[in-house]
N, CA, C and O atoms as a DFTB+ gen file, in Angstrom:
576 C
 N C O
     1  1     -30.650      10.909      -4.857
     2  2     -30.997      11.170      -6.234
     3  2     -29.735      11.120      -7.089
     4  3     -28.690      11.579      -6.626
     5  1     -29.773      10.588      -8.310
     6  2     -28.499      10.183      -9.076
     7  2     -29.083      10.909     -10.554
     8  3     -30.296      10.969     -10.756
     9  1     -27.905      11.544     -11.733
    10  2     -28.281      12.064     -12.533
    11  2     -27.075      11.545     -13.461
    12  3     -25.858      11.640     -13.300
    13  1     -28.002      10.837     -14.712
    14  2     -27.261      10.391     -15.709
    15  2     -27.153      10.977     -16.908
    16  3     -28.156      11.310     -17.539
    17  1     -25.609      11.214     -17.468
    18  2     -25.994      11.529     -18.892
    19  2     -24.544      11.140     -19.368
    20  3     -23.766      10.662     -18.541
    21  1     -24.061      11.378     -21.000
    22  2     -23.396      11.398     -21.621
    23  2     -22.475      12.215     -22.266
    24  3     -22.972      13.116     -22.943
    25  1     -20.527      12.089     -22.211
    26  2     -19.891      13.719     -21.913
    27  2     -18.724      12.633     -22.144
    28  3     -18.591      11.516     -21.642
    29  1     -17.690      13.531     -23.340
    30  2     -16.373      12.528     -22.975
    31  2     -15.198      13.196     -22.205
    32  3     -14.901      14.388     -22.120
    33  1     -14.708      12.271     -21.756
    34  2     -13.661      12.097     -20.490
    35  2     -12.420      13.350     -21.499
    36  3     -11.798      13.231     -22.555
    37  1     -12.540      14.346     -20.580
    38  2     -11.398      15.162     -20.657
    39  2     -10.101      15.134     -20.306
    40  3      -9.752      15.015     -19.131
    41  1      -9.069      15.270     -21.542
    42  2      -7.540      14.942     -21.329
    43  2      -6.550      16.502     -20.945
    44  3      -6.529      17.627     -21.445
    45  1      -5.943      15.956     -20.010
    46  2      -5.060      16.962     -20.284
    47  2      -3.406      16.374     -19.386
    48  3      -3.061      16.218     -18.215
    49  1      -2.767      16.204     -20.748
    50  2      -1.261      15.407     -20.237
    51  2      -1.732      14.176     -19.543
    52  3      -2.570      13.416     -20.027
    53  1      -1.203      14.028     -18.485
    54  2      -1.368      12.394     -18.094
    55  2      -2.757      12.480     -16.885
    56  3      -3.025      11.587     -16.082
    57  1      -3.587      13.954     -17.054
    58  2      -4.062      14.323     -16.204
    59  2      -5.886      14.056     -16.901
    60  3      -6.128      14.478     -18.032
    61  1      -6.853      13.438     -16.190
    62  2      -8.290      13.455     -16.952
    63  2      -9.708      13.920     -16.309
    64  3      -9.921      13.327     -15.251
    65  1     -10.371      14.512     -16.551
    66  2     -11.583      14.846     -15.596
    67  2     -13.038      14.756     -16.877
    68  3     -12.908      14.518     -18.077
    69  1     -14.400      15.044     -16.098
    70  2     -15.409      14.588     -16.196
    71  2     -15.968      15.921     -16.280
    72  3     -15.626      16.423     -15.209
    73  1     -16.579      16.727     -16.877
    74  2     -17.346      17.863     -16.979
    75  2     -19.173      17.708     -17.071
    76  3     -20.071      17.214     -17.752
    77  1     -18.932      18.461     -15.944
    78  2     -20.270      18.533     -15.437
    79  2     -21.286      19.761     -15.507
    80  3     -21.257      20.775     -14.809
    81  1     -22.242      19.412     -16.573
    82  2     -22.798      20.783     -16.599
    83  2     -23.600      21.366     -16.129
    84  3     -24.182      20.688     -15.282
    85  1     -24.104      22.665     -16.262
    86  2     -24.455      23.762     -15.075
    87  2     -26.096      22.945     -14.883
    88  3     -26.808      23.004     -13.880
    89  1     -26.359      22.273     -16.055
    90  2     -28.122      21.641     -16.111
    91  2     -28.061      20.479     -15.252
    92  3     -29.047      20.159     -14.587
    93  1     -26.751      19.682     -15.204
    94  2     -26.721      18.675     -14.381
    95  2     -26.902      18.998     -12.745
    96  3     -27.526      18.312     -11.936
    97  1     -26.003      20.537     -12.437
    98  2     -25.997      20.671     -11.140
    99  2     -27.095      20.801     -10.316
   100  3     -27.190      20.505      -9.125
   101  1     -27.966      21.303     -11.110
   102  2     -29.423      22.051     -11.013
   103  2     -30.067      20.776     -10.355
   104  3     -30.575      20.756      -9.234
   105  1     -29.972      19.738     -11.202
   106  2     -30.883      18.692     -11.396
   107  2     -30.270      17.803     -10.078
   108  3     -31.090      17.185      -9.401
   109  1     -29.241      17.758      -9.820
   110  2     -28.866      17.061      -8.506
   111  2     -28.943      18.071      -7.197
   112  3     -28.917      17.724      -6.017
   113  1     -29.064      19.642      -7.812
   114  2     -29.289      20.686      -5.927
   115  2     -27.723      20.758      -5.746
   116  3     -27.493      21.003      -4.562
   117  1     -26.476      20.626      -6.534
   118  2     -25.714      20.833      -6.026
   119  2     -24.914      22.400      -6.574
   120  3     -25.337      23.214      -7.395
   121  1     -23.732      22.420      -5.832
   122  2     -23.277      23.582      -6.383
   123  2     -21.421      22.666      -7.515
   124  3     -21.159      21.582      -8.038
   125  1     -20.717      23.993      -7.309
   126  2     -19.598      23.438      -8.189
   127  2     -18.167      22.747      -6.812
   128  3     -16.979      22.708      -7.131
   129  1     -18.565      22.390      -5.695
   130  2     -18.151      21.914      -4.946
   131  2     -18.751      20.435      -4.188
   132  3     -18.707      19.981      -3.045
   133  1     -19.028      20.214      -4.821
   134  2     -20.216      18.630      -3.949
   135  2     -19.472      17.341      -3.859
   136  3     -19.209      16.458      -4.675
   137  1     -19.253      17.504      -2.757
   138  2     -18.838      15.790      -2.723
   139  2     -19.672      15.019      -4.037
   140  3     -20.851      15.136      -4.371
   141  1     -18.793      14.356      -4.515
   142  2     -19.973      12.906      -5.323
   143  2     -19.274      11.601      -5.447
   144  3     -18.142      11.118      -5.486
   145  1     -20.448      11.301      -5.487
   146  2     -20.676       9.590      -5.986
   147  2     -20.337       9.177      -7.423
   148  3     -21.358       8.598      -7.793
   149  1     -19.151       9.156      -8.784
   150  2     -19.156       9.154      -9.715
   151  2     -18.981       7.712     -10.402
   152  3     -17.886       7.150     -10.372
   153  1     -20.261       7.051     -11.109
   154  2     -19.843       6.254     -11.908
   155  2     -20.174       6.185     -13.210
   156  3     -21.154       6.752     -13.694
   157  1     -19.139       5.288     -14.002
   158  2     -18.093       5.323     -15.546
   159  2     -18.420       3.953     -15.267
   160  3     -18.222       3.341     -14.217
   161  1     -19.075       3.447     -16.593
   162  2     -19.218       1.564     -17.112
   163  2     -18.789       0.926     -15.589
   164  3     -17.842       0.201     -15.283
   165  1     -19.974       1.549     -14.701
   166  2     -19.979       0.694     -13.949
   167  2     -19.062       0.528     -12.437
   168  3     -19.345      -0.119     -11.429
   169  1     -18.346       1.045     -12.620
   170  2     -17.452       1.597     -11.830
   171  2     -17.609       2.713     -10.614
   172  3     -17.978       3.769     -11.128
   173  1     -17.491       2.815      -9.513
   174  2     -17.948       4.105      -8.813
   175  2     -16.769       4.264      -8.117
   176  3     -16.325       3.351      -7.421
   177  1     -16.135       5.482      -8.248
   178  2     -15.420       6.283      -7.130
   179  2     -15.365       7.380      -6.321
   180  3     -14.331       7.661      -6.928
   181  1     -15.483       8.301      -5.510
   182  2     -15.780       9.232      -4.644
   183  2     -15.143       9.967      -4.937
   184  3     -13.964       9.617      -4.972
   185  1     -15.496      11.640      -5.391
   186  2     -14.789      12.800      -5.763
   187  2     -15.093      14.244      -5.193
   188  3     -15.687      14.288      -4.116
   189  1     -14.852      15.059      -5.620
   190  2     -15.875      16.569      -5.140
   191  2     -15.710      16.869      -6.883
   192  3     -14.909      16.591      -7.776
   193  1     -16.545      17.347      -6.780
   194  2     -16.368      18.642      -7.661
   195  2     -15.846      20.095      -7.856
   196  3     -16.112      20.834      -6.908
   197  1     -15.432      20.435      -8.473
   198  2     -14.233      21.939      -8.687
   199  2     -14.989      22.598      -9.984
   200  3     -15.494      22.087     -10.984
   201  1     -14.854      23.905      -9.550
   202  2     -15.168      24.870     -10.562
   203  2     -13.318      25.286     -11.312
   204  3     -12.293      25.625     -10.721
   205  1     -13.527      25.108     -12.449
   206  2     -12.332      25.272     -13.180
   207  2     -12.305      26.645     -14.668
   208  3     -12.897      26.454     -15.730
   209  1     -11.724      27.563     -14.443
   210  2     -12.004      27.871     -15.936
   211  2     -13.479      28.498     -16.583
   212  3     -13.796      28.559     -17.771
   213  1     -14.082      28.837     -15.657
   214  2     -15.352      28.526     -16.122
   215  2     -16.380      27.281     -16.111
   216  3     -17.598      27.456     -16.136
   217  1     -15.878      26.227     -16.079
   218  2     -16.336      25.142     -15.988
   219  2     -16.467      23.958     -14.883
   220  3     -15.549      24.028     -14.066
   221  1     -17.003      23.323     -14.744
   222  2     -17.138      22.455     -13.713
   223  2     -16.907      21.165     -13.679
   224  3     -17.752      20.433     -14.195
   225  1     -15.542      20.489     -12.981
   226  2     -15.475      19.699     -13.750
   227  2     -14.836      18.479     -12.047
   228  3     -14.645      18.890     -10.902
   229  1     -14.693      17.167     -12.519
   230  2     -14.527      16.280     -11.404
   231  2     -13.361      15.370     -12.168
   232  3     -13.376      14.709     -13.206
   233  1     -12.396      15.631     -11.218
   234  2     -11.243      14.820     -11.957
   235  2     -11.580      13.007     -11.689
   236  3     -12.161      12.344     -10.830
   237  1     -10.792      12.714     -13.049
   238  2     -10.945      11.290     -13.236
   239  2      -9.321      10.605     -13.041
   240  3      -8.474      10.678     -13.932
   241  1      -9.129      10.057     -11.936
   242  2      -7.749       9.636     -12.050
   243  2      -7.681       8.440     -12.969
   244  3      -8.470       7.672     -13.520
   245  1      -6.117       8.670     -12.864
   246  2      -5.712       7.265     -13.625
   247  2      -5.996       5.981     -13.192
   248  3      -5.755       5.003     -13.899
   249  1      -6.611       5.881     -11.810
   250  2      -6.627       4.153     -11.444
   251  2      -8.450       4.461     -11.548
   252  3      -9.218       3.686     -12.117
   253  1      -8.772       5.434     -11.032
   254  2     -10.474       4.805     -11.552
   255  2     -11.025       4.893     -12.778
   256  3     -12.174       4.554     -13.060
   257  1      -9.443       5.781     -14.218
   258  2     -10.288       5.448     -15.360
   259  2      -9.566       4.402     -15.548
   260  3     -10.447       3.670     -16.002
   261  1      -8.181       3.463     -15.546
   262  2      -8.199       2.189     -15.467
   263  2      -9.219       0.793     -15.102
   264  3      -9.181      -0.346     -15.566
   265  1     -10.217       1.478     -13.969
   266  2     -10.829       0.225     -13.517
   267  2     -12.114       0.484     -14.367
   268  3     -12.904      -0.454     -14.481
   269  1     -12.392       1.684     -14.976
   270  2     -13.451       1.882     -15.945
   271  2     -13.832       1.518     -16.739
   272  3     -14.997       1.372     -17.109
   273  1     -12.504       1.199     -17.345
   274  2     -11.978       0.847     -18.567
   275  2     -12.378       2.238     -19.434
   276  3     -13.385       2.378     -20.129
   277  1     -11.327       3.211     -19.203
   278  2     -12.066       4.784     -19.655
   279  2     -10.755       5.525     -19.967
   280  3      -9.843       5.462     -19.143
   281  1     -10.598       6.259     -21.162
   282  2      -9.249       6.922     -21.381
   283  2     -10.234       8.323     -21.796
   284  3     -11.413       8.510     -22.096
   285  1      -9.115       9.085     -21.634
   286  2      -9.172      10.551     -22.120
   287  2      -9.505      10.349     -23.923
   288  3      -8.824       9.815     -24.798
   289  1     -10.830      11.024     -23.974
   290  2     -11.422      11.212     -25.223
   291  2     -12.732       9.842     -25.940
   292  3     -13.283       9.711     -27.033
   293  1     -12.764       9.121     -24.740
   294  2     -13.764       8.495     -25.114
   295  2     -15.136       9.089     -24.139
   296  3     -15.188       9.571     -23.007
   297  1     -16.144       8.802     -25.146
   298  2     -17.154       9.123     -24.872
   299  2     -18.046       8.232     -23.881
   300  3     -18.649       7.372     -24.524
   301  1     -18.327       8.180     -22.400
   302  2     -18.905       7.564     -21.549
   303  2     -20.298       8.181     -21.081
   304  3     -20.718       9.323     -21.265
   305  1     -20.982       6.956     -20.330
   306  2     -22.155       7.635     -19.887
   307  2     -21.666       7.319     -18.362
   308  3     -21.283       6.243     -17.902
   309  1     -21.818       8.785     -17.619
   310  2     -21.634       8.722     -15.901
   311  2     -22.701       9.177     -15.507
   312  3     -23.509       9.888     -16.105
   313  1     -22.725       8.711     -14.336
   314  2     -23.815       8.665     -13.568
   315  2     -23.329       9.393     -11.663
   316  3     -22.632       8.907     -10.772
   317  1     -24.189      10.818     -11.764
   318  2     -23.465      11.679     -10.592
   319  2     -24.597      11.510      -9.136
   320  3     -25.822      11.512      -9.258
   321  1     -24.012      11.398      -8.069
   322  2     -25.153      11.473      -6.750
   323  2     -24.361      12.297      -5.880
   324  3     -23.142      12.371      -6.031
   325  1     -24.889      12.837      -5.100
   326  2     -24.563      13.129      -3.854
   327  2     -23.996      12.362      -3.036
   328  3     -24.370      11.190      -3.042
   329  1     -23.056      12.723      -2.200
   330  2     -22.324      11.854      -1.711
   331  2     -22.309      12.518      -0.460
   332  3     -21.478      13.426      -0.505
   333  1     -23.069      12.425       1.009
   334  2     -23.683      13.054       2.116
   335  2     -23.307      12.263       3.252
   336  3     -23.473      12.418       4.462
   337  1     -22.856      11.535       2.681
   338  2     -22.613      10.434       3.699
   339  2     -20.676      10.556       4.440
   340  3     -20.141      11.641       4.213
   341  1     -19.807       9.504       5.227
   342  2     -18.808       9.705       5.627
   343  2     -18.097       9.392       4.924
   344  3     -18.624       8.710       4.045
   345  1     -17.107       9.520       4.810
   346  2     -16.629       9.793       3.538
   347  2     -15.067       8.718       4.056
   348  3     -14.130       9.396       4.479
   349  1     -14.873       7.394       4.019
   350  2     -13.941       6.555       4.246
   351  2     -12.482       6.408       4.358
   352  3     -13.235       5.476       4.076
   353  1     -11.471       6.342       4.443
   354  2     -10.258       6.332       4.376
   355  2      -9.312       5.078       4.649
   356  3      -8.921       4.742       5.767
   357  1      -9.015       4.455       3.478
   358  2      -8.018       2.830       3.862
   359  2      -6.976       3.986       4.703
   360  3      -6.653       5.097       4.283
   361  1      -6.598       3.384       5.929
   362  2      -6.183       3.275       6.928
   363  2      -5.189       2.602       6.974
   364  3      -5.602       1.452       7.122
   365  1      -3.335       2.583       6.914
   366  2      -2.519       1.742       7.330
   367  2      -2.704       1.445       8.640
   368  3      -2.571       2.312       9.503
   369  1      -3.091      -0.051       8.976
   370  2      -3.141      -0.376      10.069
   371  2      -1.672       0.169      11.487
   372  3      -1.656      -0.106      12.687
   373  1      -1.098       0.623      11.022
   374  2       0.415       0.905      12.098
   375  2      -0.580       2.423      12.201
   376  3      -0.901       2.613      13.374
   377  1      -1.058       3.389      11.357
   378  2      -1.233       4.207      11.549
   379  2      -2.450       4.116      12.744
   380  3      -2.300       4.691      13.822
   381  1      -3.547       3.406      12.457
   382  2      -4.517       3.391      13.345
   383  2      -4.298       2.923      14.421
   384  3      -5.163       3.254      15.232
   385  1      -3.223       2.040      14.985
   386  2      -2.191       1.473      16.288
   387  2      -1.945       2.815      16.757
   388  3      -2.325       3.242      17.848
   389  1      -1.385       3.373      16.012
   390  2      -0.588       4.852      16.519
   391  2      -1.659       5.939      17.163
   392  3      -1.370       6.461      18.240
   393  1      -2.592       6.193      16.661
   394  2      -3.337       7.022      17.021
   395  2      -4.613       6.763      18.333
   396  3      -5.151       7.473      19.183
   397  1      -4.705       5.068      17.820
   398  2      -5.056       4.697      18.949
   399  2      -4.508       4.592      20.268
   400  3      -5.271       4.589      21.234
   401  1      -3.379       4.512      20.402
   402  2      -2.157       4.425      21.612
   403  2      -2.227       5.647      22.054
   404  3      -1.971       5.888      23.234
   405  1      -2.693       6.904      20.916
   406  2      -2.158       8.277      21.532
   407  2      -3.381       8.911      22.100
   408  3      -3.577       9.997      22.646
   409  1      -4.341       7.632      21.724
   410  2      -5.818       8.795      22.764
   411  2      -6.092       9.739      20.873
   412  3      -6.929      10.638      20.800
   413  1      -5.647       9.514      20.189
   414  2      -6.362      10.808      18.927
   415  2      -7.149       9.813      17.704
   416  3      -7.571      10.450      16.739
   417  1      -7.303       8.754      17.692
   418  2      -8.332       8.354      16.574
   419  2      -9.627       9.133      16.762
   420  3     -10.226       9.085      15.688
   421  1     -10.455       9.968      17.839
   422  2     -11.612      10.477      18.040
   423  2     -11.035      11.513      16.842
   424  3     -11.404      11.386      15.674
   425  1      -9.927      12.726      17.344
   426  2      -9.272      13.736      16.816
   427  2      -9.205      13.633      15.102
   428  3      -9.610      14.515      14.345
   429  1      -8.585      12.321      14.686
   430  2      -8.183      11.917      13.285
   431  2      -9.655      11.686      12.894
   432  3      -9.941      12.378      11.917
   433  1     -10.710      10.915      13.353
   434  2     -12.036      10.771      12.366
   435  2     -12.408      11.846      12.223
   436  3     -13.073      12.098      11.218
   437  1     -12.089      12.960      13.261
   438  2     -13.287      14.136      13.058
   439  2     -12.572      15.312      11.594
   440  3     -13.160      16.258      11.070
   441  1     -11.160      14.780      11.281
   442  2     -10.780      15.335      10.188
   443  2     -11.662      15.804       9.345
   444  3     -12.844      15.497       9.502
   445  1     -11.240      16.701       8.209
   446  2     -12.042      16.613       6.919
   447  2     -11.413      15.427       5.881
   448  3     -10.220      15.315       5.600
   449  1     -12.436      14.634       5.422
   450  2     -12.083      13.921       4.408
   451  2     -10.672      13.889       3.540
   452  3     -10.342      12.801       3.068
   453  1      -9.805      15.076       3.308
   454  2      -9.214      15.272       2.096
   455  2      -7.978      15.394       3.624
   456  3      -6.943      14.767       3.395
   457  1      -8.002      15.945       4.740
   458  2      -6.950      15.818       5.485
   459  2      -6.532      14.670       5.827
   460  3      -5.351      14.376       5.647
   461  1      -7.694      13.524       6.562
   462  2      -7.606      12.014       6.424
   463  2      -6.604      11.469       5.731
   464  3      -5.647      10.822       6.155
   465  1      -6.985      11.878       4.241
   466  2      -7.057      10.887       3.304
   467  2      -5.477      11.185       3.077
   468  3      -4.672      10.257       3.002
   469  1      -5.077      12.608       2.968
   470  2      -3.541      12.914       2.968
   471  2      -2.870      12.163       3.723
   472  3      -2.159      11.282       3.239
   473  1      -2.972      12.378       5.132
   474  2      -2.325      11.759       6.307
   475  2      -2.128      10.524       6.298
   476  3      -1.139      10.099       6.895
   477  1      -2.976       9.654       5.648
   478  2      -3.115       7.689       5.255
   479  2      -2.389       7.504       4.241
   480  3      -1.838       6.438       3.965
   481  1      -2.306       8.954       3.342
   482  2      -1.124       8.111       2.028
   483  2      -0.309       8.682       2.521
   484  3       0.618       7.891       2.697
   485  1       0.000       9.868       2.967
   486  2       1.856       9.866       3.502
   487  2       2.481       8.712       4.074
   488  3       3.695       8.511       4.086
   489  1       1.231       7.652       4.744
   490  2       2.217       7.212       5.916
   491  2       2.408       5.300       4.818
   492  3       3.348       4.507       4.757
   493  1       0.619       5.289       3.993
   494  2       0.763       4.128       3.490
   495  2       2.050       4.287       2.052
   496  3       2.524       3.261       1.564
   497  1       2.349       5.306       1.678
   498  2       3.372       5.309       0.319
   499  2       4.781       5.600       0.840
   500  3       5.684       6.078       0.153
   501  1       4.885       5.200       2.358
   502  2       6.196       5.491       3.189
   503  2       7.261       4.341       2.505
   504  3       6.691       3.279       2.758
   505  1       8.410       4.041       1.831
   506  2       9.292       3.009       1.366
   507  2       9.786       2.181       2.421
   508  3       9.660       0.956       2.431
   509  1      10.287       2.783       3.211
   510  2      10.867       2.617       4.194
   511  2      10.349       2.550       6.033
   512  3       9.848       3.558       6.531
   513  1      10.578       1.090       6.995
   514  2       9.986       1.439       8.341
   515  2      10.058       2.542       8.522
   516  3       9.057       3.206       8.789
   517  1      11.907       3.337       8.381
   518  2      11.619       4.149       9.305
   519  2      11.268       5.516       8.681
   520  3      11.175       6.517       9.392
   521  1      11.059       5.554       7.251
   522  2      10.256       7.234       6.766
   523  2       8.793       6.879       7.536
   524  3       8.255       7.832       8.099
   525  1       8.145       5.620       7.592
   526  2       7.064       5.515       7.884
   527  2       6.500       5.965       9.628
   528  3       5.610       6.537      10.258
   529  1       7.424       5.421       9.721
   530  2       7.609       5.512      11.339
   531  2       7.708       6.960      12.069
   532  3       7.438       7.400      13.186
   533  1       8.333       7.561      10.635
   534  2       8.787       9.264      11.243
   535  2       7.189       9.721      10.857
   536  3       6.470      10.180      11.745
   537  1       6.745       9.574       9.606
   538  2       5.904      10.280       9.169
   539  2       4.346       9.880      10.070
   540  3       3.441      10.712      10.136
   541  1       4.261       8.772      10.586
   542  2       3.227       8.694      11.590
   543  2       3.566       9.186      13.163
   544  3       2.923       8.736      14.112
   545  1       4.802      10.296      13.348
   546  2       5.242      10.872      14.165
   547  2       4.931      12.265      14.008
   548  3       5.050      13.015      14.976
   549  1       4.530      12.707      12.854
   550  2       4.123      13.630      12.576
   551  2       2.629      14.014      12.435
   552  3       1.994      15.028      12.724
   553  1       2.252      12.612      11.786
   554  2       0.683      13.072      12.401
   555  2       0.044      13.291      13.558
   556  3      -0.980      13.927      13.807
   557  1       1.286      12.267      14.692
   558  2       0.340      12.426      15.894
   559  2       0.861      13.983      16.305
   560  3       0.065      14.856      16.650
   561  1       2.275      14.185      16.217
   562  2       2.536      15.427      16.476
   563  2       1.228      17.129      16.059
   564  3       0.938      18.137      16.703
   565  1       0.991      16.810      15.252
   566  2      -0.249      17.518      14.416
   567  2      -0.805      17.452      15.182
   568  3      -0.759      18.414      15.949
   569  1      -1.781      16.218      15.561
   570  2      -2.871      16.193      15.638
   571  2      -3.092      16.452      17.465
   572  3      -4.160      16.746      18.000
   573  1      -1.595      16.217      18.251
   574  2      -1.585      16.188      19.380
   575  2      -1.490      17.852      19.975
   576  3      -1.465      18.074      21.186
């Protein structure tokens, strides 16, 4: 089930999110934590939701309001679902070598989503072989 309506994109510094209100949550069964499905003109990217302040709100980064074509203070129509499903992670291939060699890719899928997803950009935003090399030494270390 998907729930559409109209709400503009909240700014704050170089920082933007999506406010979601308490009638919307109702209407999708969720609470102020739900994985979702969020799409902006078309666009869909995968978020949770956060209770903030009083409010409920799903941050909008800078590369999915780039691909939106969506800035802080324009007015969009998004469209929210549940998102129940597994929840993906681009994978540096050296990393998935690594874990596969170590016997722990079972260990690494069964992550939570947001640990995954950490562990794949430490190792994919590495500059250097060997920060990269250390830092996929550390996951297996973790995870081993």
């Amino acid at each position: 089930m998907s729930v559409t309506y109209t709400t503009v994109v909240l700014g704050f510094g170089n920082h933007a999110a999506i406010e979601i209100p308490d009638s919307i949550l109702v209407k999708l069964g969720a609470n102020k934590r739900a994985p979702l499905k969020v799409t902006v003109n078309g666009y869909t990217y995968q978020s949770t939701a956060a209770g903030m302040n009083g409010q409920c709100l799903v941050v909008f980064p800078q590369k999915d309001r780039h691909a939106a074509k969506a800035k802080a203070g324009d007015e969009i129509e998004v469209t929210l679902e549940l998102d129940s499903g597994v929840r993906e992670v681009q994978m540096p291939p050296e990393l998935t070598e690594a874990l596969t060699a170590a016997n722990l890719l079972d260990t690494f899928s069964a992550l939570t989503y947001s640990k995954r997803k950490e562990f794949a950009r430490q190792v994919s935003e590495a500059k250097s072989d060997e920060t990269r090399d250390r830092r996929i030494e550390k996951v297996i270390a973790a995870l081993g």
